[in-house]
N, C-alpha and C positions, 0 to 999 in steps of 0.2 A: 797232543803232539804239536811243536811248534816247529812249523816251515817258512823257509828264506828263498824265495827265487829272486835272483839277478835281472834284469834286464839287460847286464852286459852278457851274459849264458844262453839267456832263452833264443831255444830255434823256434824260425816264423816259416809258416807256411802260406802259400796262395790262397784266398777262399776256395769255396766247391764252385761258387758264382761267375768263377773267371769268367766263361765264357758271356755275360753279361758285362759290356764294355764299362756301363756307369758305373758298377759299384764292382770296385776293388779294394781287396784291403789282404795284409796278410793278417795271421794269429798266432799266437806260440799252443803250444799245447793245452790241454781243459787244466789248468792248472786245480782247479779244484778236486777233481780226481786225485790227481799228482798226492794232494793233501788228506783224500780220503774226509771232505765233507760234505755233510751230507745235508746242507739247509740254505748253502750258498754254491752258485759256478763262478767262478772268475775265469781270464784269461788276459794276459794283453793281445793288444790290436793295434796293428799300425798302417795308417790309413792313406792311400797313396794318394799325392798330389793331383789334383784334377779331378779326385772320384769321387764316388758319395758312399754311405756307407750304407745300412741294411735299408730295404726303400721304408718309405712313413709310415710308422705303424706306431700302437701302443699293446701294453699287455693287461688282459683281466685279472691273474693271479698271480701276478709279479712286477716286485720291483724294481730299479735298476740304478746305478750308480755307476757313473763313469768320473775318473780322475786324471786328467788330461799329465803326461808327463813329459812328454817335448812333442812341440807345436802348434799351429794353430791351425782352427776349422770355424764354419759356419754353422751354428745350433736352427733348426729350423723346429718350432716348437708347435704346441696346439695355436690356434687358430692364427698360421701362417706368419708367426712372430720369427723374427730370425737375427739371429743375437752373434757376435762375433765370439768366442771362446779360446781359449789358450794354456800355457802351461802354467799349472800347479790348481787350473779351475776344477771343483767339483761338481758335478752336472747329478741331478737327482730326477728323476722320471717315477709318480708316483703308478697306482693304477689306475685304469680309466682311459676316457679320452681326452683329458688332462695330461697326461702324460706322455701324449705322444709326441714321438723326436726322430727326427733324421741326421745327419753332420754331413755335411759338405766340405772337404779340403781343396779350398779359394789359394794354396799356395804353392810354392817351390817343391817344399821338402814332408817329409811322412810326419803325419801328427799319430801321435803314441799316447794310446791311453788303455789306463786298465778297467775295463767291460767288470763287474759286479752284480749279480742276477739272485734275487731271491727263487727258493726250487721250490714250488709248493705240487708236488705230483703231476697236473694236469695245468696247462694254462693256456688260454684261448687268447693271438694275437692278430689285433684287426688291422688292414690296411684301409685307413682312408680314401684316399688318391685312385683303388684299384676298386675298393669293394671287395679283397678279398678277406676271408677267416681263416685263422689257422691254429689246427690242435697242435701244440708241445704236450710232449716229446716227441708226437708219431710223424710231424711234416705233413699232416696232410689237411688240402686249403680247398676252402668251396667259396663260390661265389655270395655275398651277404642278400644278394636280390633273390636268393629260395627262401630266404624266411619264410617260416611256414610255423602257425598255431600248434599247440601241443597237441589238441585231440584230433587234428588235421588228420583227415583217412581215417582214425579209428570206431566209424560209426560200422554200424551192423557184425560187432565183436560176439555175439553169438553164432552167428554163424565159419567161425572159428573153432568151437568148440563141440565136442560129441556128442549128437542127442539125447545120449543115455545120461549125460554127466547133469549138463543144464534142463531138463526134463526133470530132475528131482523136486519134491516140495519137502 
């Protein structure tokens, strides 16, 4: 199936984040939905003057691809590089902590750009700056300072289990 969204059509919305002064921006709809695909999300995003956009983060099982389509912003990339960007730039975020990015709009007027996201089921998004983790799809963020070892607590796992079962030879 092939789909055409306009950018002169698309309604934009506030983020969920309003309430968080720094970063505003609005979105049009999950346009990928709209499309009915299922291995990519897109949306546009237009990024209001003065804000920043999702705080610093990068992602473990996703890539991302942004195409700047009117305006300009500041890239702020892995290790603290920050690069001026504008229209018609394509910005590629691989995975890793190489990949990590924030945008800052340094200007007047809304930088617009179309957000690109590879969907691989589960993807784990870390915040530098905060120490947070966070599972996609479910939103839900822990602090990275619980790292904790895999067998961590699981000593004395017999005593879990029923005498009668573990008792057998």
């Amino acid at each position: 199936m092939a789909n055409v969204f306009s950018l002169r059509n698309l309604p934009f919305e506030l983020n969920r984040w309003a309430a968080l002064t720094e970063f505003s921006w609005h979105t049009s709809p999950d346009l990928s939905k709209i499309a009915g695909s299922g291995n990519l999300s897109f949306s546009v995003v237009s990024l209001d003057p003065g804000k920043y956009s999702y705080p610093f983060h990068f992602h473990r099982n996703a890539e991302e691809l942004f195409v700047i389509l009117t305006g300009k912003a500041i890239l702020r990339k892995f290790n603290n590089e920050f690069v001026e960007i504008g229209e018609h730039d394509v910005l590629f975020f691989g995975k890793g902590q190489e990949g990590a990015h924030q945008l800052y709009n340094n200007t007047g007027k809304p930088c617009i750009y179309l957000d690109v996201r590879t969907v691989n089921d589960i993807d784990i998004c870390e915040y530098p700056d905060t120490g947070k983790i966070m599972t996609l799809p479910y939103l839900e963020a822990f602090q990275s300072d619980s790292k904790v070892g895999y067998l961590a607590g699981e000593n004395n796992v017999s005593e879990k289990w029923p005498r009668d079962i573990i008792g057998c030879k």
